[in-house]
N, C-alpha and C positions, 0 to 999 in steps of 0.2 A: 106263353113260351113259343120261341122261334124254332118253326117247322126244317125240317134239317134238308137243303134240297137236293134231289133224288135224279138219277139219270131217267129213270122212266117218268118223273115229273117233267125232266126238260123234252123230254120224247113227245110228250101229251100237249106241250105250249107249242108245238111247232106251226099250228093252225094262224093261231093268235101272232105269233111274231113274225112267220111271214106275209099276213095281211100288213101288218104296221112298216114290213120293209119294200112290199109293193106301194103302199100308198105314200111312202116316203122316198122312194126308188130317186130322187132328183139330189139328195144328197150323198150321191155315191155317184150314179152317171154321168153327173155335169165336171165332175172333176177330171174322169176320167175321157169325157169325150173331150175335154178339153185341148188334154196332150196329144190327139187325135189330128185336132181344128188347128192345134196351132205349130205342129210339125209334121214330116213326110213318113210318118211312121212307118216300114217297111218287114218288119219282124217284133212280134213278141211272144217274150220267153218268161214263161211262168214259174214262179219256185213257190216251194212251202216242205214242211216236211210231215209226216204223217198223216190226220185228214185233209193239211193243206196242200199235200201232192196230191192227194187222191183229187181232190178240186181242179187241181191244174191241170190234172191229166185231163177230166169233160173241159174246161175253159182252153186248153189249145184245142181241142174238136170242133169248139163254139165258133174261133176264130180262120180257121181254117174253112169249114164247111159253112160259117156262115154270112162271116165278113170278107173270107177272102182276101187273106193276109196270111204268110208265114207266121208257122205259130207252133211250139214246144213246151214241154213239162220237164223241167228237170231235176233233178237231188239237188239240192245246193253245194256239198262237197264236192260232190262227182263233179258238178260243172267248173266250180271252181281249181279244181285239183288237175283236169282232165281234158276238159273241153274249150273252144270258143263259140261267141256267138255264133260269127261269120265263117267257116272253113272257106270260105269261094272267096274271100278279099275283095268280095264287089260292092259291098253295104259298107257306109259310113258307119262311127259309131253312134252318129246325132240321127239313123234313120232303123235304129235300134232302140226298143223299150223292154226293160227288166219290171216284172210284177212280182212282189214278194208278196205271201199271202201269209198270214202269223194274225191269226185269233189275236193270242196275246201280247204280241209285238218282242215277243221274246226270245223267238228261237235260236239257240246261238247258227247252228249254220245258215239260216236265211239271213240275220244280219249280218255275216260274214261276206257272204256273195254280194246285200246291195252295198255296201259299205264297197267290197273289190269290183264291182260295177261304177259305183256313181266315181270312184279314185279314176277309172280309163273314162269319161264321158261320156255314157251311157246315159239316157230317159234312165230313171228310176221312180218307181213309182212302190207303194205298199197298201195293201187293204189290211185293215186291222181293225179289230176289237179296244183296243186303247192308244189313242191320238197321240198320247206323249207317252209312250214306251220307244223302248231303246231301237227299236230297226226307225225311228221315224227322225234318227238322228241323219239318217243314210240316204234317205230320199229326197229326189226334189218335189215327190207330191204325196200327200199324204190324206187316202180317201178312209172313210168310217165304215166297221162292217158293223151294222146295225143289229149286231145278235144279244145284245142286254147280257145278263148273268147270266155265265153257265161256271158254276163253283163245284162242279164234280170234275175229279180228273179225264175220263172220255169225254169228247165231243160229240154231241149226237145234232141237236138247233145248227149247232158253227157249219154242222157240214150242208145241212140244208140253206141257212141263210145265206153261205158264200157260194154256193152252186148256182142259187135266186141272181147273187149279185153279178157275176160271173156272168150268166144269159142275159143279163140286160144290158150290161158290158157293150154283150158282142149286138146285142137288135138294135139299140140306140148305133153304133159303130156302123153296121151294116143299111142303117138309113143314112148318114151322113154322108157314106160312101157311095151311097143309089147302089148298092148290092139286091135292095129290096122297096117296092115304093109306098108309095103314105099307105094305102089299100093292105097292100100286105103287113105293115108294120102296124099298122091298129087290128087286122085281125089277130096277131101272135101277143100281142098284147091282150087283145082280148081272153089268148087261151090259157095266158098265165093267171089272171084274176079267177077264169072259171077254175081252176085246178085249183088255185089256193080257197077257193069259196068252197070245195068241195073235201078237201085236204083230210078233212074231221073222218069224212068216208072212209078214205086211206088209211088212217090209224087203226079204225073201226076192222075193215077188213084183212089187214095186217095183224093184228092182235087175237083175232078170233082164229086164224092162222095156225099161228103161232101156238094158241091153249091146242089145238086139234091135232099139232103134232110135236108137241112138247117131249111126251114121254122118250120117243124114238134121238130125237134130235140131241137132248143131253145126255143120254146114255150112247155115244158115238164115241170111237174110238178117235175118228181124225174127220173133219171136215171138208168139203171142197166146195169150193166156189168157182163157175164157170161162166164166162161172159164174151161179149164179141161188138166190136164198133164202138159204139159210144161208150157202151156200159161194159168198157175193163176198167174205168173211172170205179165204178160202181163196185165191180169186185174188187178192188183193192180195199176199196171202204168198207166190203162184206170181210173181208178176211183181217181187218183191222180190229174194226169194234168186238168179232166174236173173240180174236186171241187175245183182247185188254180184257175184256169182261167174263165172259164163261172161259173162257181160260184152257178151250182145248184146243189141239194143233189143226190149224187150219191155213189152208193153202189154194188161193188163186188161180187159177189161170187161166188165159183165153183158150175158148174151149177146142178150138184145133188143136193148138196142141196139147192139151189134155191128154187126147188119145192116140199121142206118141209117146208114151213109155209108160205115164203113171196109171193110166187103166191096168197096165199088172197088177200093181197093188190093190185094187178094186175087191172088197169083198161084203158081205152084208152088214157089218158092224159100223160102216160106214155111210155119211150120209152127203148126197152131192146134191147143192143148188143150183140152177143153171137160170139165170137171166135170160126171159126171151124177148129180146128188142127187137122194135121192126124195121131193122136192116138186113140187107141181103142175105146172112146164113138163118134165116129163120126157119127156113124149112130143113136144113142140113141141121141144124139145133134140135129138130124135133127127133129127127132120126138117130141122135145121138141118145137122147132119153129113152130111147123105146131100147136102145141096145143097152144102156148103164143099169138098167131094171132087169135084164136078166140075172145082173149079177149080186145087186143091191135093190133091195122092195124100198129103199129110202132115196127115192131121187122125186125131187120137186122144183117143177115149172115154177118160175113167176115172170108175169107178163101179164099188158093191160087187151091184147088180141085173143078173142077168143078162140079155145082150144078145145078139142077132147079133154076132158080132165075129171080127177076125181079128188078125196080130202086130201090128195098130198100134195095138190099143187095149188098155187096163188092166182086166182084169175080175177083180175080189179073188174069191178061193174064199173068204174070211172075212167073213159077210155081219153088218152091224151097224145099226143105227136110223140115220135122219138128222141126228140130236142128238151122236152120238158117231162119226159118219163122217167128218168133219175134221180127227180128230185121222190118217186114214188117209191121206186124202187131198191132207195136206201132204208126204207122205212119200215118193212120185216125183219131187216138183219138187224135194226135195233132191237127188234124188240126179243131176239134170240141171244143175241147180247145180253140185254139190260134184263131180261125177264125170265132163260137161261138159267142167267147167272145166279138171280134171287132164288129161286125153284130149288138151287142146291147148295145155297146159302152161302153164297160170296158177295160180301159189301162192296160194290163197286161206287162207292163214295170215297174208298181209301185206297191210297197208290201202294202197294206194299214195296216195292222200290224205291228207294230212301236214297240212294246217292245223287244227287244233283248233276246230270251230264248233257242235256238235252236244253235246258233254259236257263236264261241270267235269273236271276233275283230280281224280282218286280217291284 
């Protein structure tokens, strides 16, 4: 009898498949260094909706801070409905690339936008989980995201695999550009194999986390999730998986503003995570914890830099750059998520929203 498969199943392969998509990394890069190599690429704008915004959001950071190229995350509505590429009129349309990013090539407003992109000539380009689903009708390129099966409604592997794909996007991009040179592009390459070789770690200490503060965390009246730099990527994907899965109100924000308005509502019943990335408010991040705990005994650090800390915070013994620490740091809020959820017995194998309004038919 066929094993029925399980979000915390695809949580536990993450080890496994993104070895298989670093060491296949030349069937996604080549395609895209391509449109790179062979136009004056000048801006790119990244779309998806749900974990594939949350992607876009770190892949414009990647491209930005690492390639050195204008670079955005956008809704696809919104853009389409609201926005231009260009406000300044000073970019052709041929020195503009649209990235649609769609797991399963389905999303109606991602196909929406490359379809109203590739019609003004526009670079359009798609990462996807299936090569001949319907956004691939819209593109003029069409790269593979190498994340195999994921048949549960959340995403938990898709978010990790396209984040993997995303960073090698931007390092391959960032060498071609001499943004960075051979010396430095084999060590960063280096530091994604050591993470992915150590990955198992990450689950391991993520999950053991997780049982130690179980009790407190699903007995919460409302969640917060708090992040700054890179990883408001990151909290969007923390406040995504927990409101699909454990099913309580949970709400993002970067943590400056946090502490303009909604600290009033702040009271014990509640419980705030705060991402500590090692970018500049790290220490202004620390001092916000130390003040959230007078109000709430439930706020937890997570970060790979070590800290004062005790069982309610996250402190990886696997220390990685802050380029490749989101792919770490998604991976407690699954398991609060997918493990949460089990704990008070909601099957997160089955979508209980039944109206069709988000995807074509596959």
């Amino acid at each position: 009898m066929m094993t029925k498969p399980t979000v915390i199943g695809y949580i536990k392969e993450q080890p496994e498949r993104l070895s298989f998509v670093f060491k296949n990394r030349d069937k996604f890069t080549n395609p895209f260094v391509d449109v790179f190599k062979e136009n004056n690429i000048k801006k790119v704008i990244f779309f998806g909706s749900g974990t594939s915004y949350n992607v876009s959001q770190i892949a414009a950071y990647y491209f930005k801070h690492l390639v050195g190229v204008a670079a955005e995350a956008q809704y696809p509505t919104v853009f389409k409905s609201y926005e231009k590429a260009d406000w300044s009129n000073r970019l052709d349309n041929d020195e503009i690339l649209f990235v649609g990013i769609s797991q399963s090539g389905t999303s109606i407003s991602t196909v929406k936008v490359m379809e109203y992109a590739k019609g003004l000539g526009y670079h359009t380009l798609s990462l996807t989980g299936n090569t001949k689903s319907k956004i691939t009708d819209f593109v003029d390129t069409v790269v593979p995201l190498l994340v195999g099966d994921e048949l549960t409604p959340p995403e938990t592997k898709g978010y990790t695999v396209s984040l993997l794909s995303v960073y090698l996007w931007a390092l391959e991009c960032a060498k071609l550009l001499n943004r960075i040179n051979q010396d430095q592009y084999n060590k960063m390459l280096e530091d994604v194999k050591d993470l992915i070789d150590h990955f198992d770690l990450v689950l391991t200490e993520s999950e053991e986390w997780y049982d130690r503060n179980k009790a407190t965390i699903v007995n919460s009246d409302r969640i917060y999730i708090l992040g700054y730099g890179i990883d408001y990527g990151t909290v969007l994907e923390a406040q995504l998986k927990i409101g699909e899965m454990l099913r309580l109100p949970s709400l993002g924000y970067e943590i400056e503003e946090y502490s303009h308005g909604p600290t009033m509502a702040l009271n014990n019943k509640q419980t705030i995570f705060i991402i500590g990335s090692e970018e500049v408010e790290f220490e202004r991040m620390l001092t916000f914890a130390k003040a959230f705990r007078n109000y709430s005994d439930r706020v937890h650090i997570i970060t790979c830099k070590d800290i004062q800390a005790d069982d309610r915070d996250l402190v990886y013994s696997y220390k990685t750059s802050k380029l490749l620490a989101p792919l770490m740091y998604t991976v407690p809020f699954q398991f609060v998520a997918a493990k949460g959820a089990k704990d008070i017995g909601i099957d997160t194998g089955i979508n209980p929203f039944e109206i069709p309004l988000a995807h074509y038919e596959s």
